[in-house]
Steps between C-alpha positions, in 0.01 A plus 500: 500500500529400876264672740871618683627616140169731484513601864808658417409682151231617690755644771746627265193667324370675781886622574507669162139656498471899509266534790248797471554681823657433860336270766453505849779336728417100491315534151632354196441518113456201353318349158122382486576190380703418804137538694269391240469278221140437262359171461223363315263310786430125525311347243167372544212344331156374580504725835219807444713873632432831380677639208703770644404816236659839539094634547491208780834597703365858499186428711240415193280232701424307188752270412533153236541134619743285307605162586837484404796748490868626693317482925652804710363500805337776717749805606734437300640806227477501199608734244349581179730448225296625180286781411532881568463454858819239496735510840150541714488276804214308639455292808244163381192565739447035458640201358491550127636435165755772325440666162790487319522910509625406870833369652456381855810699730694293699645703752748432758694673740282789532140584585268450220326859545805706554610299097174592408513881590835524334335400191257704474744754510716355189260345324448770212874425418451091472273559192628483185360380126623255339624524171189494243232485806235775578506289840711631774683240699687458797873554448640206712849614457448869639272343791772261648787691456317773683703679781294403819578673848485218762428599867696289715221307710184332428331745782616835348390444172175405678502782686502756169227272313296609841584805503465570059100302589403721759560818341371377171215451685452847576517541139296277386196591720536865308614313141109293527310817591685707200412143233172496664420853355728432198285179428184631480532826291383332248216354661391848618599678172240222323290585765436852459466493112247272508317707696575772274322298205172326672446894545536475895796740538284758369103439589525739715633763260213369274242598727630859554528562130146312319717340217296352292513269173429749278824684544721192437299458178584816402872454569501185289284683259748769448822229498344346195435762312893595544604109395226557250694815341797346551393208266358671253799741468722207449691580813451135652319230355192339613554227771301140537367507815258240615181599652470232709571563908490224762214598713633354835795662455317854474253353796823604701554826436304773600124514370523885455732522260530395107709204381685549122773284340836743551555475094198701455640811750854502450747422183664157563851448278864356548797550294479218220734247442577590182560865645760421766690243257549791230488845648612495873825441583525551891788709584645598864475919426268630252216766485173267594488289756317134410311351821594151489310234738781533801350847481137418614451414836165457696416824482755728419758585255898379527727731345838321586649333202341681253609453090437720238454584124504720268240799457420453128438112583217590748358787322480212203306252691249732650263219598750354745587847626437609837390864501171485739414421860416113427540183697812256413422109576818246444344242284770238484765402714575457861308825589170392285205669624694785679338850467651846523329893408685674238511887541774634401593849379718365209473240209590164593440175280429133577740247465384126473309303738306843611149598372336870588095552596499828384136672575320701230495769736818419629669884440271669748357190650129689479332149483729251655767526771810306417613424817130331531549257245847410642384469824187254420780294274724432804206400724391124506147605250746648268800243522261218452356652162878559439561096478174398432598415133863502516677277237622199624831440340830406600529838581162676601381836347264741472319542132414874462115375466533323829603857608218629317255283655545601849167610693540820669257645731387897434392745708504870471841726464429611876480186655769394309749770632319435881639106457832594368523764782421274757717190366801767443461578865432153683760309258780775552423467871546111442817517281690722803404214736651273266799688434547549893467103549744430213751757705442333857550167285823604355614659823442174686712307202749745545529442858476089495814558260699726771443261774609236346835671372556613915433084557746374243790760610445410872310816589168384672 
């Protein structure tokens, strides 16, 4: 086809396209790929240019060398054409050679920021999946037939991209404050709970109160006299535990306390294979809900989604039932290691991929506080004996002995409620910062998104 034959298609195209809304006087609608076009680079070899990486174009200083590859060179834009985050537009900081998740955009006729802000704005509706890929991809067809509105000068489409950066800038001194305090909750929440476990958070409350060692003993004391019963009723059966700790690990925590393996305070059990496979049948009403592992967060309880089953099926696997204040831990799965407090009013059951940690004492919690042992499991002392002998398979899991194995530091029922008070306190005053950073954060997204609606209707 001549270049005049497609000048003309494109013409007629543009003639026939439903335009979203009306422009200002001098404005016209016409296609992207009258302004654009996506090309491949120059190929190179034995020339050494970074390897331009999505990590790379986003600021990550580290970046690979190869030596040969499609060359783009530096400020030109370049769209990413594969992956969730396809449609997203970078500008190449130096010379380099593409990936081949990148097209190169050629742009004419328009200035390359003003194409690039209109992007951003359509780029959700470029992606699509091809037909047997998990992959999204770049729908060429949507993103060069897309209507574009076309000030008529070079200068006033300058003029909006300086007007859209300066008050983004606005935003984005408020958008880095709001990350900064999103980006290190974490940091702070790890922080304070390992405090909480090298005994700092409460030396104080130590001093005040002469605990001593003899206490814990008796607490432990008393816990295995209930497993004992319990074993020797039948009611659970007797767990291998090894006696064996890792002395630097314990060298950590705090030196007034006592350190047990969690199988020997608490009843450790999942839902067996065998179980699930011939009993449950997960239904979307029903009389018992089953905590699945998109039910365990870090530290609390999801009760969106929730399946069911029957009654008589979790009164029949009693083992598996959950009918106490216990601890859930996801086991398997993309959660793995995620830990939760049970304490409901109601029965509930386990489905797969969830285990319980269900204390001896765990209906009046005179020995051990729950919320304790689910606290020291999400902090960095309890996450690391978590994984510390986690099956390495194609898909990694949790054995209920690894579970079982877990060192746990002691101390006496007091001192446990004082560290649960104070972590309840200082982490709920943490999680409301959070939540108010997330808000300014989706305030400011909200905002980037109006402005840049007013700029493509002629408005700014």
């Amino acid at each position: 086809m001549s270049k005049k034959a497609c000048h003309s298609e494109l013409v007629s195209g543009t003639q026939n396209m439903e335009t979203p809304h009306e422009l200002p006087q001098g404005w016209k609608w016409c296609r992207q790929n009258e302004v654009c076009r996506l090309t491949d680079g120059e190929k190179k070899t034995d020339v050494s240019y970074p390897y331009l990486e999505v990590k790379y174009l986003r600021g990550n200083k580290e970046k690979d060398f190869v030596t040969s590859g499609k060359f783009i060179k530096a400020g030109t834009k370049v769209i990413l054409v594969d992956g969730e985050n396809s449609g997203e537009v970078f500008t190449v900081p130096e010379d380099g050679f593409m990936g081949s998740t990148f097209k190169a955009l050629s742009i004419q006729n328009v200035d390359k920021t003003y194409l690039q802000f209109f992007i951003q704005t359509k780029k959700d509706l470029y992606r699509n999946n091809k037909k047997g890929s998990a992959i999204p991809h770049l729908n060429k067809e949507l993103f060069f037939n897309m209507p574009f509105p076309l000030p008529p000068t070079l200068v006033e489409q300058q003029r909006i991209v300086n007007r859209i950066e300066t008050m983004f800038a606005k935003l984005d001194q408020a958008q880095e404050k709001a990350q900064a305090v999103l980006d290190s909750f974490e940091t702070r929440k790890a922080a304070i709970l390992h405090k909480a476990f090298t005994g700092q958070l409460t030396a104080n409350w130590r001093k005040e109160n002469s605990i001593n060692l003899c206490e814990i003993d008796d607490i432990l004391n008393k816990l295995f006299a209930v497993r004992d019963t319990l074993i020797a009723n039948k009611t659970i059966q007797k767990a291998k535990i090894s006696t064996e700790f890792d002395e630097r690990f314990v060298s950590y925590l705090c030196p007034d306390w006592k350190v047990v393996k969690l199988g020997s305070i608490a009843f450790v059990t999942k839902l067996a294979g065998f179980e699930y496979t011939k009993y449950i049948k997960l239904e979307e009403t029903g009389e018992i809900p089953a905590i699945r592992a998109q039910n365990v967060r870090k530290g609390y309880l999801d009760e969106t989604n929730l399946l069911y089953i029957s009654k008589e099926v979790s009164e029949f696997l009693q083992r598996s039932s959950l009918t106490k204040k216990s601890v859930l831990v996801t086991f398997i799965g993309a959660g793995i290691g995620d830990v939760c407090v049970f304490d409901k009013p109601t029965r509930y059951h386990l489905a797969p991929n969830v285990a319980k940690i269900e204390p001896f004492n765990s209906e009046n919690e005179d020995f051990i506080n729950v919320k304790y042992i689910m606290y020291y499991l999400i902090s960095n002392f309890g996450q690391h004996e978590i994984f510390k002998n986690m099956k390495a398979t194609a898909q990694p899991s949790l054995s209920m002995e690894t579970i079982r194995d877990i060192e746990i530091p002691i101390t006496s029922l007091p001192e446990q409620k004082e560290i649960v008070r104070i972590l309840d306190t200082v982490l709920e005053k943490e999680s409301r910062a959070k939540e108010a950073a997330q808000t300014v954060l989706d305030q400011i997204a909200l905002l980037k998104k109006s402005i840049l609606a007013r700029a493509f209707r002629g408005e700014l």
